[in-house]
matplotlib code that plots the C-alpha trace (Angstrom):
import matplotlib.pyplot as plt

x = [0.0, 0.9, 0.7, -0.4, -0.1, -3.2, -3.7, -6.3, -8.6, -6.5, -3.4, -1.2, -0.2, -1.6, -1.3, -3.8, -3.9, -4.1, -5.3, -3.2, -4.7, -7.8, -6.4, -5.5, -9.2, -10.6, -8.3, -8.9, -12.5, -12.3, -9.2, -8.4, -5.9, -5.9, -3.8, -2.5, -3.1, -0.3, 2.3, 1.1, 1.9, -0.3, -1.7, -3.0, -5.7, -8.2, -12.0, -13.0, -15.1, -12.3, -11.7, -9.1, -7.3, -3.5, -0.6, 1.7, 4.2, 4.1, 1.5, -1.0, -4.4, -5.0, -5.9, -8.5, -10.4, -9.9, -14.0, -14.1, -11.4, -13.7, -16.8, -14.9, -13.9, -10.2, -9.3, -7.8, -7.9, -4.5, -5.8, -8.7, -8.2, -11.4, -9.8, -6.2]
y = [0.0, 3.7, 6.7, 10.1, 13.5, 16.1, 19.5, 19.4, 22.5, 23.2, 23.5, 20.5, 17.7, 14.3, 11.2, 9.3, 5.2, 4.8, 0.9, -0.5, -3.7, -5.9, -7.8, -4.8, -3.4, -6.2, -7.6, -4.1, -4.8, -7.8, -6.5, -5.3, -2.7, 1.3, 3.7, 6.7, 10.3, 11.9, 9.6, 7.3, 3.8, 1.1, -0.1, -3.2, -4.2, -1.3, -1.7, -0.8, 1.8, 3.7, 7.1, 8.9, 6.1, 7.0, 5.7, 3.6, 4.8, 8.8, 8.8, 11.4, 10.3, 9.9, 6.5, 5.5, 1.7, 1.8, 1.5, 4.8, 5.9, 5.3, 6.7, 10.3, 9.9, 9.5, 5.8, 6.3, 3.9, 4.1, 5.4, 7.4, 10.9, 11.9, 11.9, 13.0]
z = [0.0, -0.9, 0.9, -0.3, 1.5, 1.0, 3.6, 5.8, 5.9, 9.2, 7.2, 8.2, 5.9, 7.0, 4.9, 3.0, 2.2, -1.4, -2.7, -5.7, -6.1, -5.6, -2.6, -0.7, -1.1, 0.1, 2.4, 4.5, 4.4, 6.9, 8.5, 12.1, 10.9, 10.9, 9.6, 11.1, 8.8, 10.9, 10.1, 7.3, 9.5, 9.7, 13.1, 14.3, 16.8, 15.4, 15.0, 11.2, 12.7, 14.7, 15.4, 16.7, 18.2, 19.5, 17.3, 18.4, 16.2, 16.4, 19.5, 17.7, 18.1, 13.8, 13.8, 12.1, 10.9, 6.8, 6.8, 8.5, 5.9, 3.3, 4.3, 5.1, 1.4, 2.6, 1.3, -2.2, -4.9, -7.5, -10.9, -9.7, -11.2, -9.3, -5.9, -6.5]

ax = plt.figure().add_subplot(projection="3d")
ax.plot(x, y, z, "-o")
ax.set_aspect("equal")
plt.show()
């Protein structure tokens, strides 16, 4: 999986999953992992539904389930012109 950057209407630069293949779309469908928008790392033991959870990794609380990435239009799919 790929990361993107985009600015948040607050100004700072968070990161963004983006999908290259089938198997990653739907292997985070029925996975228990999140990613992190402040630092772009995956996380493990996260409901698909989470929000705000604290990263292990940089310790921001930008963790969210990669179901909730995708309903706040944040989960990216490679070669979809519409979202980049």
């Amino acid at each position: 999986m790929k990361t993107t950057t985009y600015r948040s209407k607050a100004g700072q630069m968070l990161y963004a999953p983006v999908m290259e293949t089938e198997d990653e779309m739907y292997g985070v469908n029925c996975s228990e992992d999140g990613f992190c928008l402040g630092c772009g790392s995956t996380q493990g033991g996260v409901e698909p539904d989470a929000r705000r959870y604290p990263c292990e990794s940089c310790g921001d609380h930008l963790v969210f389930g990669f179901q909730e990435l995708l309903l706040m239009g944040l989960l990216r799919f490679a070669g979809d012109e519409s979202k980049e």
